[in-house]
C-alpha positions as CSV (number, residue, x, y, z in Angstrom):
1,X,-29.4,-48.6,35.2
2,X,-27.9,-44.9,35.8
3,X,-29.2,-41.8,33.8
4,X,-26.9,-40.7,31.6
5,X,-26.6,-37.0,29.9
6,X,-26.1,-36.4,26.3
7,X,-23.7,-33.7,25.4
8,X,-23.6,-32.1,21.7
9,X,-21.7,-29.9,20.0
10,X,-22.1,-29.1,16.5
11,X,-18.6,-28.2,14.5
12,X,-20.1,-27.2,11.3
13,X,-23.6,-27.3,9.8
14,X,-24.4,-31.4,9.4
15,X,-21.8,-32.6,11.4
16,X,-22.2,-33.0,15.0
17,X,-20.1,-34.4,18.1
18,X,-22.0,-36.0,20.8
19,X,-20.9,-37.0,24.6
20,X,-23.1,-39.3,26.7
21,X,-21.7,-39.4,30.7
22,X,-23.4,-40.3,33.8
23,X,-26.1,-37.6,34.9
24,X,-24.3,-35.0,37.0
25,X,-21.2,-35.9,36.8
26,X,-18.5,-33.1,37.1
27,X,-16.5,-34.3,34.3
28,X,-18.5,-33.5,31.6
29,X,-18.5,-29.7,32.0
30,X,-14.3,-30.0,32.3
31,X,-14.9,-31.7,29.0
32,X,-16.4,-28.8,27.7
33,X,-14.3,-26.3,28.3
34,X,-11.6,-28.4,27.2
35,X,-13.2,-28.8,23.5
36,X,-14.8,-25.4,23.1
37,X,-12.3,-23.4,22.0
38,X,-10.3,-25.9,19.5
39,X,-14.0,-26.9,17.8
40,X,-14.9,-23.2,18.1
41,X,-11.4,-22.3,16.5
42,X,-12.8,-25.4,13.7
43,X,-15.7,-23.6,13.0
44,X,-13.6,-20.6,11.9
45,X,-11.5,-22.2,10.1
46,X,-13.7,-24.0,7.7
47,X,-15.9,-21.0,7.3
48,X,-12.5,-19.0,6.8
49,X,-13.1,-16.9,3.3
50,X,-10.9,-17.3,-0.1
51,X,-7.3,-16.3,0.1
52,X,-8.1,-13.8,-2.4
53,X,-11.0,-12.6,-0.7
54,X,-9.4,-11.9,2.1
55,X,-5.8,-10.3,0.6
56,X,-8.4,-8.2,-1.5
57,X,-10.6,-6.9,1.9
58,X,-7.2,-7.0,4.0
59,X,-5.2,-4.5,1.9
60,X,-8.6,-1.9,1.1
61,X,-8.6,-2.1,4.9
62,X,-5.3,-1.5,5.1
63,X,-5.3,1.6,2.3
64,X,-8.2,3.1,4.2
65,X,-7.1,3.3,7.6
66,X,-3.3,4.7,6.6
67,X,-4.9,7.2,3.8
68,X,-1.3,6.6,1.8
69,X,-0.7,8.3,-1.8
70,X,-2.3,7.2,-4.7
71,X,0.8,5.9,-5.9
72,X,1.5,3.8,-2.1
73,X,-1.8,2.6,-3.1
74,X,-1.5,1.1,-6.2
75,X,2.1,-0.4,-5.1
76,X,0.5,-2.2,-2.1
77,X,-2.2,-3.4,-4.5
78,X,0.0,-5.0,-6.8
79,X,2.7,-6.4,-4.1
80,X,-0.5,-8.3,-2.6
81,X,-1.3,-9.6,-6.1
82,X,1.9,-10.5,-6.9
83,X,1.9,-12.6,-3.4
84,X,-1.3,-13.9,-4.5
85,X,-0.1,-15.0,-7.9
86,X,2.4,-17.5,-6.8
87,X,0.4,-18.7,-3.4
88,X,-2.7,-19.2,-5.5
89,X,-0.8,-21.0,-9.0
90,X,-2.0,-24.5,-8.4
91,X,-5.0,-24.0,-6.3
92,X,-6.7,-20.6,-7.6
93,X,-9.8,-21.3,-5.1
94,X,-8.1,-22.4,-1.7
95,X,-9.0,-20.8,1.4
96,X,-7.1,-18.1,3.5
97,X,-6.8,-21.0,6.3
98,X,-4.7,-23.3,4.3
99,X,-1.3,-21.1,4.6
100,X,0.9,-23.0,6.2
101,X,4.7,-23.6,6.2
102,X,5.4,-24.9,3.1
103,X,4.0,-20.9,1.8
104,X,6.9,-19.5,3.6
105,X,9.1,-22.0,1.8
106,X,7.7,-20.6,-1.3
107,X,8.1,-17.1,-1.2
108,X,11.7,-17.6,0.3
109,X,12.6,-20.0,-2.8
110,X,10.6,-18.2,-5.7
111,X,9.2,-14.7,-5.2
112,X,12.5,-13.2,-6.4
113,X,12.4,-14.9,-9.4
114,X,9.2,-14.0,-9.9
115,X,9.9,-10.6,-9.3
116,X,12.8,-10.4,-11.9
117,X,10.3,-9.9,-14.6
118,X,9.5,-6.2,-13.2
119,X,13.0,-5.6,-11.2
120,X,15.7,-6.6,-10.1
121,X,13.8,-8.4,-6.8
122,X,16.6,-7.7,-4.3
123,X,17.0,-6.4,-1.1
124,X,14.5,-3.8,0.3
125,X,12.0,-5.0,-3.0
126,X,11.8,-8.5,-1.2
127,X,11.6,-7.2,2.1
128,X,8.4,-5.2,1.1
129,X,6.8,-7.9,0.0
130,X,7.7,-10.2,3.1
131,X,6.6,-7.6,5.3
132,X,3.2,-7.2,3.4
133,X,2.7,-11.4,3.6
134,X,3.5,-11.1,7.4
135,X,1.2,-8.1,8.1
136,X,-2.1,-9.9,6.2
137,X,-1.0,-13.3,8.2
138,X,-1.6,-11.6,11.3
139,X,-4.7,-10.5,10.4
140,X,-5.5,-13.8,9.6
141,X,-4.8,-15.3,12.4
142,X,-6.5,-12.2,14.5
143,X,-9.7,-13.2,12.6
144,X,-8.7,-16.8,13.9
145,X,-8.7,-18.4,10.0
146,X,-5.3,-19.2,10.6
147,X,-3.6,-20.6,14.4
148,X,-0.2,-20.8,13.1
149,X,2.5,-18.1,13.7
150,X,4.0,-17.7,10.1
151,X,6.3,-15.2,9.6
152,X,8.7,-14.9,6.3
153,X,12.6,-13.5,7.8
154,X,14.2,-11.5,5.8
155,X,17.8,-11.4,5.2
156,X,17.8,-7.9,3.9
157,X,19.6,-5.1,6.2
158,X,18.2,-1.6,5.3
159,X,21.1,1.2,4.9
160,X,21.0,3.1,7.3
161,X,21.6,5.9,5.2
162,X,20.4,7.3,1.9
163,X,22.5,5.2,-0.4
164,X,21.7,6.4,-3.7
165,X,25.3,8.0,-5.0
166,X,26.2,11.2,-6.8
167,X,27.6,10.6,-10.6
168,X,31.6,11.7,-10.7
169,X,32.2,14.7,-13.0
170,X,34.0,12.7,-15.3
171,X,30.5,9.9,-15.4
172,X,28.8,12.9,-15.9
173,X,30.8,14.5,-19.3
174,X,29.8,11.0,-20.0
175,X,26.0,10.9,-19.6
176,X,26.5,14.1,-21.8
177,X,28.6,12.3,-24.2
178,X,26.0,9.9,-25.0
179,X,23.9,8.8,-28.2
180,X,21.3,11.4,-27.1
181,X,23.6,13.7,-27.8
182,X,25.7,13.4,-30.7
183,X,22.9,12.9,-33.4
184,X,25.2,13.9,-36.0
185,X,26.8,10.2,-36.1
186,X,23.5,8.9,-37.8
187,X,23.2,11.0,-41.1
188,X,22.4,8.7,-43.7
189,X,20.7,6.0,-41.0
190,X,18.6,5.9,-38.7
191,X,18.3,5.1,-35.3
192,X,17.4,2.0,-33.6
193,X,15.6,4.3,-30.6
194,X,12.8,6.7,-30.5
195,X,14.3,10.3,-30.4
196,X,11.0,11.6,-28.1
197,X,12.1,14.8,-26.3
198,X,11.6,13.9,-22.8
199,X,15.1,11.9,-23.9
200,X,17.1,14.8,-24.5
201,X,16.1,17.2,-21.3
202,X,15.6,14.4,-18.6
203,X,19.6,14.5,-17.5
204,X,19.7,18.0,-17.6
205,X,16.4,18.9,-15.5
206,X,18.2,16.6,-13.4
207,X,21.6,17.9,-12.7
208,X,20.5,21.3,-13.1
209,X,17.6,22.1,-11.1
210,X,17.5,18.5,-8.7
211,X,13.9,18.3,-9.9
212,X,12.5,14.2,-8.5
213,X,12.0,12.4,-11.9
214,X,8.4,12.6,-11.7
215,X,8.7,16.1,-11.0
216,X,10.3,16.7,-14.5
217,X,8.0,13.8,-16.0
218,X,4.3,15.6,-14.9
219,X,5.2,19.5,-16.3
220,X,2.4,21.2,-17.8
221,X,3.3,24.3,-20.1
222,X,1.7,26.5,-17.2
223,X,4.7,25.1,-14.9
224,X,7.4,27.3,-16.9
225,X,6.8,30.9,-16.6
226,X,8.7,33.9,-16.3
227,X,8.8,35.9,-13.2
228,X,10.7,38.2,-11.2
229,X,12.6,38.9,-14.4
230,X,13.8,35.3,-14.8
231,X,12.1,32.4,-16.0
232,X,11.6,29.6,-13.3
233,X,10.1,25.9,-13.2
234,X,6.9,25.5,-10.6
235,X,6.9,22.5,-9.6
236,X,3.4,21.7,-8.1
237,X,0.5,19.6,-7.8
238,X,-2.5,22.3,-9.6
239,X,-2.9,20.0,-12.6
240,X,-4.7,17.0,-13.5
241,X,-2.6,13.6,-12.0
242,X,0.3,16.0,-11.1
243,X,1.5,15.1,-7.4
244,X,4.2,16.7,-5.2
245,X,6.4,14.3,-2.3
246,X,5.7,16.6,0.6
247,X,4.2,20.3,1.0
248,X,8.0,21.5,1.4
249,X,8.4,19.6,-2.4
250,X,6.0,22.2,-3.6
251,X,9.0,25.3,-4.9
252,X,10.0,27.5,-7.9
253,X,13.3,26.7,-9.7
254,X,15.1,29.0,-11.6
255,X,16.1,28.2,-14.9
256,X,19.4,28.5,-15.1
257,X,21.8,29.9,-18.2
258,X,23.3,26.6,-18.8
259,X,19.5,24.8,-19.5
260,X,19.0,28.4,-21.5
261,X,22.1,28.1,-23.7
262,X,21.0,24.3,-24.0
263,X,17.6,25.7,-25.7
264,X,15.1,24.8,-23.0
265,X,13.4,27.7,-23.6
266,X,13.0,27.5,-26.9
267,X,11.5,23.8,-26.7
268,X,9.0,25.3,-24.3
269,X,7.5,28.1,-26.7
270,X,7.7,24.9,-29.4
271,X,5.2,23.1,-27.4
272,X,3.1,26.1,-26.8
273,X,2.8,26.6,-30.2
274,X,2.1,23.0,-30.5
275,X,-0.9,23.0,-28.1
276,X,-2.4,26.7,-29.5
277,X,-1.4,28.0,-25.6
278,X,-3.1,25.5,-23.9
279,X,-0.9,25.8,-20.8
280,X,-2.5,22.7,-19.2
281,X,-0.8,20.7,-21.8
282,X,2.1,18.2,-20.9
283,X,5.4,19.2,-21.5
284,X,6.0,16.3,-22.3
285,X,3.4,14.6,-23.9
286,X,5.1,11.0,-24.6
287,X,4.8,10.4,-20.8
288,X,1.2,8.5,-19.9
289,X,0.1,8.8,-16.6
290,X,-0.4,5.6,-14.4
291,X,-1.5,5.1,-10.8
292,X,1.7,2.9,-10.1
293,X,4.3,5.0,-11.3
294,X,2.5,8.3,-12.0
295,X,4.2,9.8,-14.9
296,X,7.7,8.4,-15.0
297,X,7.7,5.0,-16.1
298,X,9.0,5.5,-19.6
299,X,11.2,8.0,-18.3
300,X,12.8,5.6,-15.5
301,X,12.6,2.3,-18.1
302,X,14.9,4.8,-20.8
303,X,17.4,5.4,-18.1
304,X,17.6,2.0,-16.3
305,X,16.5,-0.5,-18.5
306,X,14.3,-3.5,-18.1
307,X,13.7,-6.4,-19.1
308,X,17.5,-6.9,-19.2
309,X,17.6,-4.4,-21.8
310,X,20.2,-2.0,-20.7
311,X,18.7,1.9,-20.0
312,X,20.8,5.4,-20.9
313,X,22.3,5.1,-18.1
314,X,24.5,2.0,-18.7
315,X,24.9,2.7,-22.1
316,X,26.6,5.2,-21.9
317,X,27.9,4.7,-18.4
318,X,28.5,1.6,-17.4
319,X,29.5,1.9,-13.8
320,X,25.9,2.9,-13.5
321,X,25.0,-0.6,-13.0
322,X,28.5,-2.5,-12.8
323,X,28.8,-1.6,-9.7
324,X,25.5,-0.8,-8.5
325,X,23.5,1.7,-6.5
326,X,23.0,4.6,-9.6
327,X,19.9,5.2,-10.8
328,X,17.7,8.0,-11.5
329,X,17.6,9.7,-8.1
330,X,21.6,9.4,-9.0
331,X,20.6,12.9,-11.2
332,X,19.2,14.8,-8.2
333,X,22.1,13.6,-5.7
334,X,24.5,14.8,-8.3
335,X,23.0,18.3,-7.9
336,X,23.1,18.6,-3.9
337,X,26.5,17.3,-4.3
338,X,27.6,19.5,-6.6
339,X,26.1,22.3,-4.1
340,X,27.7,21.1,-1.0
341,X,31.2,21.0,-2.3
342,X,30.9,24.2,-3.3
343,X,29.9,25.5,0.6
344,X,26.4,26.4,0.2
345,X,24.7,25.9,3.3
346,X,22.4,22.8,3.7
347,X,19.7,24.7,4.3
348,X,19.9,26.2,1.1
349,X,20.4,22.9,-0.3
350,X,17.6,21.8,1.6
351,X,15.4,24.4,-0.2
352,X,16.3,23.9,-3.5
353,X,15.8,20.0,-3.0
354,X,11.8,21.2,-1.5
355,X,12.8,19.9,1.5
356,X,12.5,22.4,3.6
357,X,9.9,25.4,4.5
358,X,11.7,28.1,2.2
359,X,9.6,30.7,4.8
360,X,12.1,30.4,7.7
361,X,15.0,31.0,4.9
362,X,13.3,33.6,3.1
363,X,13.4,35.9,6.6
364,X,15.7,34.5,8.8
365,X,18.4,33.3,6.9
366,X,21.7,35.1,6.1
367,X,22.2,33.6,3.1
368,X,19.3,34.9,1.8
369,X,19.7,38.4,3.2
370,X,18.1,41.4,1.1
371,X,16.9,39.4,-1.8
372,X,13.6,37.8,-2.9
373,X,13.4,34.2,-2.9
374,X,13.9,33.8,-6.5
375,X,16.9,35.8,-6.8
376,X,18.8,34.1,-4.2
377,X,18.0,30.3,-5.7
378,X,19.1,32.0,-8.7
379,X,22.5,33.4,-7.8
380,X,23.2,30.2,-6.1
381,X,22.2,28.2,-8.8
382,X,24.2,30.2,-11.3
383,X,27.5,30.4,-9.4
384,X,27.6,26.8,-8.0
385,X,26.4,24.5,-10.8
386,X,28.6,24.7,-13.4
387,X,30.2,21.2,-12.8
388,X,33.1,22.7,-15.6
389,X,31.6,20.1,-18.4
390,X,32.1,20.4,-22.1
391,X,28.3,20.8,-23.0
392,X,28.7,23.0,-26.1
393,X,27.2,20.2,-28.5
394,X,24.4,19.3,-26.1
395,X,22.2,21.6,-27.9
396,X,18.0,21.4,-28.5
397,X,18.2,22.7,-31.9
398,X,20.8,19.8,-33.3
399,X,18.3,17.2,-31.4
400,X,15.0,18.8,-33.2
401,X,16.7,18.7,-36.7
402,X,17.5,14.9,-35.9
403,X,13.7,14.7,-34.8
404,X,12.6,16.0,-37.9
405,X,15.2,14.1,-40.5
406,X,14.4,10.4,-39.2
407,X,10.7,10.9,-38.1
408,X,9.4,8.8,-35.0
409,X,10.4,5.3,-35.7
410,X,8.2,2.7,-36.0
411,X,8.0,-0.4,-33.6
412,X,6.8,-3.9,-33.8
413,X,6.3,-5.7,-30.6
414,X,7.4,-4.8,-27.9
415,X,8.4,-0.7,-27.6
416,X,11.8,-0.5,-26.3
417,X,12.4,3.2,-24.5
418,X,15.8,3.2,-25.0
């Protein structure tokens, strides 16, 4: 009777597969480089970790090695639990290794309706998403949990431009037109909608000094100070939770006559009085502070809607969203358009937007030859951004004596912004 040799291999604690061939023969060690690496991949697979585990160590990896903002942050955060809230709905506990096909069949055929309970879930929102399902796959399968390539296509083609459009003059006499400003149709009633005063100055901040929404959201009384015999807007990043884009973002704004004869001035020396001079204090205090959307959530929810609950913008505009594409940053395009049909430079444009080093204009530039800084964003901003509107009603003082006549309204349920 020949000798025979015993080959084991143990797949995973308890469980064992055992070999017997003739001593010596050549066969056997074939066979075990044939089985190692499929019973080694095994072994990972069934020691693979949670799929929530994982998404949760994948994506702190992920913030730690790319340093992004702390509002990046707390996007990629929630896109990974939003991924994890429909791949984990009927099996909380399953492991990372069980992602297969039929998840890719999932996200295609329900993520956007699953996102359409925080926007609109189309396009580049999708595509985020995809690409962040795809990127923590890899890693999966790098980590050899997973041996399958899955990857979720998406159909979305990115502009290839910035697609965001200016408002036409005549869409923006409307904006100006709007319930926010003509109070003096509700004597007698009152309104269905908050009058908070972020409400009233968010278009013109807008249209008149191309501040980013959460640049006009985050002002602290500090931020509005006069200087170099004008008053200007700093927008910076000195305060508690405030944030700027880019270094470039960080810029004085003059404020111009229009936003004086408006009675922005006189709303600022209201709050001061408000706060005792704390100059630290919010501008506007209605606006919380969040890591998601830093200070202009409410702000962006009263001009867009949600929760199919048309925003300002519709309202009283409605190719805002008929047709597509306006939004918020509409406000700031508005005001570089504005600019560049009247000839002034991109450069300069550039500057006011804080998109470029104002240095190199500030010495080198003709256009800003023999004057500070300041005085030439002021004489640009004065000559060029009169857009010829009717704006003689929009006026703080009418909007205060609405404020103080119906009180802040009282709301049940949900809080509506608009």
């Amino acid at each position: 009777m020949s000798e025979t040799q015993e080959l084991r291999f143990s797949v995973m604690p308890g469980v064992d597969v055992c070999c017997r061939t003739p001593a010596g023969a050549p066969y056997a060690f074939e066979l075990i480089k044939v089985l190692e690496a499929p019973i080694r991949q095994f072994q990972r697979m069934q020691s693979a970790p949670l799929l929530r585990e994982f998404a949760s160590g994948f994506i702190e990896s992920h913030i730690r090695e790319s340093s992004p903002s702390v509002k990046h942050a707390a996007q990629l955060r929630s896109r990974v639990g939003g991924l994890l809230e429909l791949l984990t709905a009927t099996e909380p506990d399953r492991s990372v290794s069980s992602l297969g096909a039929s998840d890719i069949t999932l996200l295609r055929t329900k993520l956007h309706q699953h996102l359409e309970r925080y926007s609109d879930g189309q396009g580049s929102t999708l595509e985020r998403y995809y690409a962040l399902f795809n990127s923590m796959v890899r890693a999966a399968k790098a980590e050899g949990y997973i041996s399958e390539d899955l990857v979720v296509d998406s159909s979305y083609a990115r502009p290839p431009v910035d697609v965001t459009p200016p408002f036409s003059l005549s869409d923006l006499q409307k904006l100006f037109d709007g319930y926010i400003y003509q109070v003096g149709g509700y004597v007698g009633r009152k309104p269905s909608w908050d009058p908070q005063p972020f409400k009233f100055w968010i278009v013109p901040l807008g249209v008149f000094c191309g501040l980013r929404l959460n640049e006009l959201c985050q002002l602290q009384l500090k931020d509005v100070q006069p200087e170099e015999a004008m008053w200007v807007i700093h927008v910076n990043d000195d305060g508690k939770h405030q944030s700027i884009k880019t270094p470039h973002a960080r810029r004085k704004i003059p404020v111009s006559q229009l936003l004086i004869d408006m009675g922005f001035l006189e709303f600022v020396e209201e709050r001061r009085s408000e706060c005792d001079g704390k100059e630290t204090s919010q501008l506007f205090p209605e606006l919380s502070f969040n890591e998601m959307h830093l200070f202009s959530r409410q702000a962006s929810r009263f001009l867009m809607g949600y929760d199919r609950v048309a925003g300002y913008l519709d309202r009283s505009c409605g190719v805002a969203t008929s047709e597509g594409g306006w939004g918020a940053r509409s406000l700031r395009r508005t005001f570089a358009e504005q600019l560049r049909q009247r000839g002034v430079s991109a450069e300069v444009i550039a500057d006011l937007l804080g998109h470029a080093d104002p240095t190199g204009l500030e010495v080198t530039r003709p256009h800003y030859a023999g004057k500070t800084l300041l005085a030439a964003r002021k004489e640009t901003l004065e000559l060029h951004l009169n857009y010829g509107l009717a704006l003689t009603h929009v006026r703080w003082s009418n909007y205060r004596e609405f404020r103080r006549k119906v009180g802040k309204r009282k709301t049940r349920g949900v809080n509506r912004s608009y």
